[in-house]
Every structure is written in structure tokens, then in C-alpha cells.
N, C-alpha and C positions, 0 to 999 in steps of 0.2 A: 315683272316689268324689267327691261333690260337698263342698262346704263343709260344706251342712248333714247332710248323713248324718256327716261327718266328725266336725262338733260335739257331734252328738246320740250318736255312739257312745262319746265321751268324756265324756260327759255319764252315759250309761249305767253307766259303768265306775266313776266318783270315786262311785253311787251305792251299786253292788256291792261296789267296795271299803269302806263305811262300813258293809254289811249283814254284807261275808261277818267283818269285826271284831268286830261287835256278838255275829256267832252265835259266835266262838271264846270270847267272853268270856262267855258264858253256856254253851258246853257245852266244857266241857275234851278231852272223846272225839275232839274233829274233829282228823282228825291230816293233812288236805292240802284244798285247795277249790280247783275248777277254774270258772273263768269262759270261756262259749260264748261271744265277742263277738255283740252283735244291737245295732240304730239304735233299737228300741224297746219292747224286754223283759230287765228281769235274768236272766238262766238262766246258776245254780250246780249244780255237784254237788259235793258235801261228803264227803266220806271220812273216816267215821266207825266207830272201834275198836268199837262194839256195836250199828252198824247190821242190821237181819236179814236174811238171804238173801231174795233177789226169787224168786217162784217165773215169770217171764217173762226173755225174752233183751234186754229192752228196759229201757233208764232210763227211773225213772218219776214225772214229777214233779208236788210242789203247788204248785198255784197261787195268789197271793195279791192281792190289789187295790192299788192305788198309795194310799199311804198319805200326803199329803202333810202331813200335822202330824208325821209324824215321818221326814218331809225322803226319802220317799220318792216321785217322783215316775212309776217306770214301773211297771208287773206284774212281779213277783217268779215266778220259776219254781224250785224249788226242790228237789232229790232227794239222798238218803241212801244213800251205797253201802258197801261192805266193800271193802277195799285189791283184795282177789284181784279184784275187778268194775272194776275203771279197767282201760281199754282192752278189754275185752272184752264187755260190755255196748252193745246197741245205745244210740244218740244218739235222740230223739225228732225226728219230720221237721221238714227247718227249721234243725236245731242245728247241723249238720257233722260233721265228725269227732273224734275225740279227738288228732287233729294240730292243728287247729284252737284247743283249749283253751289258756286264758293261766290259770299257776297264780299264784293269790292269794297 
């Protein structure tokens, strides 16, 4: 891994951690968040007590634009699961596994 994939994935991470805060403090329901590490995309999955059953085998997330007046600077990827769906739900390609996930 080079310096700069190094940096920019820490880079990623201090941004994720200040988004996936932001979301616990506005939604109380979220009762775990998983960060996919990537060098230059947020992707969370949020584990939420009233999120609805997915009718596919696949996470499925929204996407949001980098937001830099409110100090976010990569695309946000962002998906809503029910407890029983961690670990069993696919990852979207690209993400890895749910080995791979650092919990917030």
C-alpha cells in the first residue's frame, strides 16, 4: 500500500467517522454502523432497529455527492439494514466482505 492510498484511506475514515456521528445523533434507531474501508468512497451500513426488509439478497445503497461545505469531501454510499441482514446480505461489488468491515 502506498503513502498516498495510505493517507487518503485515513483521510476517508476521520470523514466517515464524523458522518456515521452525525447520523447516530439524528437517528436514535441505529444500533451498530459498519465502515467498508475504500481510498476514495465512504461506504457505511447502518444497522437500524426499523429499517425494512430488503426484498433482494444484495445491500443496497444511496448514493450522495461530496459535500464540501459540510467538510465532506468523498461520495457517501450509504445503506439501511435490520440486525438479522449483517453478515448475510450480499456486499455491493467493490465493497469486500463483511470480514473486511471496521465497526464505527
Amino acid at each position: 500500500m502506498t503513502a498516498k492510498t495510505l493517507e487518503s484511506m485515513q483521510a476517508v475514515r476521520k470523514e466517515a467517522e464524523t458522518l456515521a456521528n452525525a447520523n447516530r445523533d439524528a437517528d436514535p434507531e441505529i444500533q451498530d454502523i459498519y465502515l467498508f474501508p475504500d481510498d476514495a468512497e465512504i461506504r457505511l451500513v447502518e444497522v437500524v432497529r426499523d429499517a425494512l426488509p430488503t426484498d433482494s439478497d444484495t445491500v443496497e445503497p444511496f448514493y450522495f455527492a461530496p459535500s464540501p461545505a459540510d467538510g465532506l469531501h468523498f461520495t457517501s454510499a450509504i445503506a439501511l439494514v435490520r440486525r438479522e441482514d449483517v453478515h448475510v446480505l450480499r456486499l455491493p461489488p467493490g465493497w469486500g466482505t463483511w470480514g473486511d468491515a471496521q465497526k464505527l
